[in-house]
N, C-alpha and C positions, 0 to 999 in steps of 0.2 A: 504494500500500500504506500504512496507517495505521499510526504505530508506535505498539510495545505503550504500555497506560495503568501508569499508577506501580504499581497493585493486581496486576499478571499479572505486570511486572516482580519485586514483592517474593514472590510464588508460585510462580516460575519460579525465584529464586533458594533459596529455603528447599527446596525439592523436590530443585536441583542437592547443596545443605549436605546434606540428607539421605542422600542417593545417598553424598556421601563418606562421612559418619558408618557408614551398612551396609557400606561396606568396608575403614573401618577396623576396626570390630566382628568381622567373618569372618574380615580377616588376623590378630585380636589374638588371635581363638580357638586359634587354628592355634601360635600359641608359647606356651612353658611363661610362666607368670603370675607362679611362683615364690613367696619366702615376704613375708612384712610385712619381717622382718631382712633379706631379702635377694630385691629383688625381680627378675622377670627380665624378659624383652625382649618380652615382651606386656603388663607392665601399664601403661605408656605410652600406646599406642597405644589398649588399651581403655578408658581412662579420658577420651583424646582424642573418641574415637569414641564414647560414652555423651554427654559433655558438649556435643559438637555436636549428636547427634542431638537431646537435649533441647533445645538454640537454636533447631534449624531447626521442631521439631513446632510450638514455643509462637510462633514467626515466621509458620509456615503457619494452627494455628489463630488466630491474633490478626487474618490478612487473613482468614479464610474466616466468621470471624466479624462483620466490620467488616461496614455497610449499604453497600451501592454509593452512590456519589454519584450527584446528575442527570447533572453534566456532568463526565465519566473525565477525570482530568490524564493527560494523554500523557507519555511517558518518553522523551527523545529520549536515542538510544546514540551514543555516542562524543563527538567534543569534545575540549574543552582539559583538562579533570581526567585522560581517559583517556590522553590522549598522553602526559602529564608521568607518569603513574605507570608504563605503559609504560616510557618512555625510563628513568625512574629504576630500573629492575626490568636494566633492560640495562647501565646503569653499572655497577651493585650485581656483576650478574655478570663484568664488562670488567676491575673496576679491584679486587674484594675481595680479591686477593694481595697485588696489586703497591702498592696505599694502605693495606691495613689495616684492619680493623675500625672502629676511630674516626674514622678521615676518611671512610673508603665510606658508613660506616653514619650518622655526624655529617649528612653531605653529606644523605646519602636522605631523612635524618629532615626536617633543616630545608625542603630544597627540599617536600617534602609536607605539611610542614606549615603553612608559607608558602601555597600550590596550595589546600589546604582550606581552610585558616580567614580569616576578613575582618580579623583582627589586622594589625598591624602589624608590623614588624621583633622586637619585645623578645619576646612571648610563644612564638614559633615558635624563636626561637635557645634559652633557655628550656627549652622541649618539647625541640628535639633533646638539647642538652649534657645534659639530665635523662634522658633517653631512652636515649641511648647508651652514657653512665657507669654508669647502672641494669644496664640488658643485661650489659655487661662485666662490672663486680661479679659478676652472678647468673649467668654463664657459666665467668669464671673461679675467683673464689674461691668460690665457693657448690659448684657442678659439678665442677671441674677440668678446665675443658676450658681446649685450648690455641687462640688464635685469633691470627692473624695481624696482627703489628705495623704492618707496612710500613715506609715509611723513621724511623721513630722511634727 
């Protein structure tokens, strides 16, 4: 069996983003929108669901537009990226009481970002500690949501 080329890959995926975008779009219909002063617990979701759909159309037409190559780059699935952001996805869920926001989420960031990028140690510690502090900021004081300290 031949696996898919990078062009059915990136088609295969914008079609899946789309698929979500229609169903956030149909659940966001379904709850009250509410006002501009006060809005309510559909306009999240609709706003999620338009912006994605709009990602995945202009991702779908950008491949469907592109000329095929002569020779298709193959996609090969899985690997060392997949496993690590796997595994990282199962920490996130193992240790986010009991460590906390900043350590679970510090940890997730750097180790992925580390896994992705060809940098070095400073740029990805960097990304996380910016990354994480950012989030917190704009979850706790910005939102008021409450998130989990851990042993802090």
């Amino acid at each position: 069996m031949m696996a898919p080329t990078k062009r059915q890959g990136e088609i295969g995926t914008a079609l899946v983003l789309l698929a979500i975008a229609c169903f956030l779009i149909i659940s966001a219909a379904r709850m009250p929108a509410g006002t501009v002063a006060l809005p309510g617990p559909g306009l999240m979701p609709m706003a999620i669901g338009v912006l994605l759909a709009a990602t995945a159309a202009g991702l779908l037409l950008g491949q469907l537009k592109r000329r095929l190559p002569l020779e298709p780059e193959t996609l090969p699935l899985g690997g060392r990226h997949l496993l690590v952001a796997a595994g990282g996805l199962v920490w996130v869920s193992l240790f986010f009481e009991r460590l906390g926001f900043l350590i679970c989420m510090g940890l997730f960031l750097l180790v992925l970002s580390k896994e992705f990028s060809r940098a070095g140690w400073f740029k990805p510690i960097v990304f996380a500690l910016a990354g994480v502090f950012g989030a917190y900021w704009f979850f706790v004081v910005i939102l008021g949501v409450q998130l989990p300290l851990g042993p802090l």
